[in-house]
C-alpha positions as CSV (number, residue, x, y, z in Angstrom):
1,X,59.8,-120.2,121.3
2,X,57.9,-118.7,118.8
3,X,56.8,-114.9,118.7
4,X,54.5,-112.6,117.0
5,X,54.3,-108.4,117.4
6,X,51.8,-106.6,115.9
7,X,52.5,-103.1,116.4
8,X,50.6,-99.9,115.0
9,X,53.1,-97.5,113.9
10,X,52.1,-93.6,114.3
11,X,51.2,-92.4,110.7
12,X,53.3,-90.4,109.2
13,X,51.9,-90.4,106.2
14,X,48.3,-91.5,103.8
15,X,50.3,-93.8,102.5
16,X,52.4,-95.2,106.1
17,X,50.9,-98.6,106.5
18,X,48.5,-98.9,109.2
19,X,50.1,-102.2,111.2
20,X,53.1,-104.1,111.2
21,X,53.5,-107.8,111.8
22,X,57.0,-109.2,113.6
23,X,57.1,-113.0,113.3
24,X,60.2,-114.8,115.0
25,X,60.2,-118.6,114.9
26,X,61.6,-121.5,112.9
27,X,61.4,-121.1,108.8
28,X,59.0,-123.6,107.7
29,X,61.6,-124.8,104.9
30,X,64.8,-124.6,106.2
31,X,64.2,-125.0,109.7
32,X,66.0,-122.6,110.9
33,X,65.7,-119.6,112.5
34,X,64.9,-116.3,111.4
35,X,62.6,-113.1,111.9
36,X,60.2,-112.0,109.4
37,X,58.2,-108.3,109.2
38,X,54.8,-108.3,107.2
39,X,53.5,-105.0,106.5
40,X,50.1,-104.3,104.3
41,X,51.3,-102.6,100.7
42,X,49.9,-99.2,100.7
43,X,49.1,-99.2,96.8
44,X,46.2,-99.1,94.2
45,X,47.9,-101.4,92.3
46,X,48.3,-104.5,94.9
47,X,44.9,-104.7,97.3
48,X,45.3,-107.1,99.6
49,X,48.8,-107.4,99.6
50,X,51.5,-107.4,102.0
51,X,55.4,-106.8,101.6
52,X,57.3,-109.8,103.7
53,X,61.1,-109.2,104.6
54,X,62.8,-112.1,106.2
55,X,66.1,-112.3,108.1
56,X,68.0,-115.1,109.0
57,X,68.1,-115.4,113.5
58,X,66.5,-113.9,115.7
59,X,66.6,-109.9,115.4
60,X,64.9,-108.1,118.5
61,X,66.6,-104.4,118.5
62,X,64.8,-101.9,115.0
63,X,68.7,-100.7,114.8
64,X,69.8,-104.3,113.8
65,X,66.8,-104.8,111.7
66,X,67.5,-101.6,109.7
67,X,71.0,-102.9,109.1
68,X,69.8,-106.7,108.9
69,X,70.2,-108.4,104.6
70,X,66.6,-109.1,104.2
71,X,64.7,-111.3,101.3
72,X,61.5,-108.7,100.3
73,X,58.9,-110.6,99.0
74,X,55.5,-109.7,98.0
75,X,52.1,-112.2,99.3
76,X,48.6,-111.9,99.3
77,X,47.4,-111.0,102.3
78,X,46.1,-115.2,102.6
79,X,49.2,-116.0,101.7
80,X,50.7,-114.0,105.0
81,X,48.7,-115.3,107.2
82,X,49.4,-118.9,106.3
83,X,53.0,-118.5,106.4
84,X,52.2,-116.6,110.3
85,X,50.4,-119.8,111.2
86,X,53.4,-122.1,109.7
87,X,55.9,-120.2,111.8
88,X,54.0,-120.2,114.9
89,X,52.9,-124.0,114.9
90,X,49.3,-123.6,114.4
């Protein structure tokens, strides 16, 4: 089963991001399993740009995720959502 989160985090900051995206699902190259976080850069430099960290399995507890080896990469926003709709079959 595939699942998407979108949660608002409490700002903390100008510069905290204003919503967080939690993708679990199958990776669209590998076919396997994994749990990605997209979350809109906060820079001047990068509009419409999101960070995307990916894990490999299923991670459902923040403590884990914090400890978790994740692959950062940066996307267009476009980019983002494609790879949402890949993940969750539509």
């Amino acid at each position: 089963m595939t699942q998407a989160l979108l949660t608002r985090p409490r700002p903390t900051s100008p510069t905290a991001p204003a919503w967080t995206l939690t993708l679990q699902g199958p990776d669209p190259v590998s076919g396997f399993r994994a749990t990605w976080q997209i979350t809109p850069l906060v820079s001047d430099d990068l509009v419409d740009h999101c960070t995307v960290e990916r894990v490999d399995g299923e991670i459902t507890h923040p403590a884990v995720w914090m400890q978790a080896t994740k692959v950062t990469t940066v996307m267009t926003r476009d980019e983002a959502f494609r790879l949402a709709q890949q993940v969750s079959g539509r």
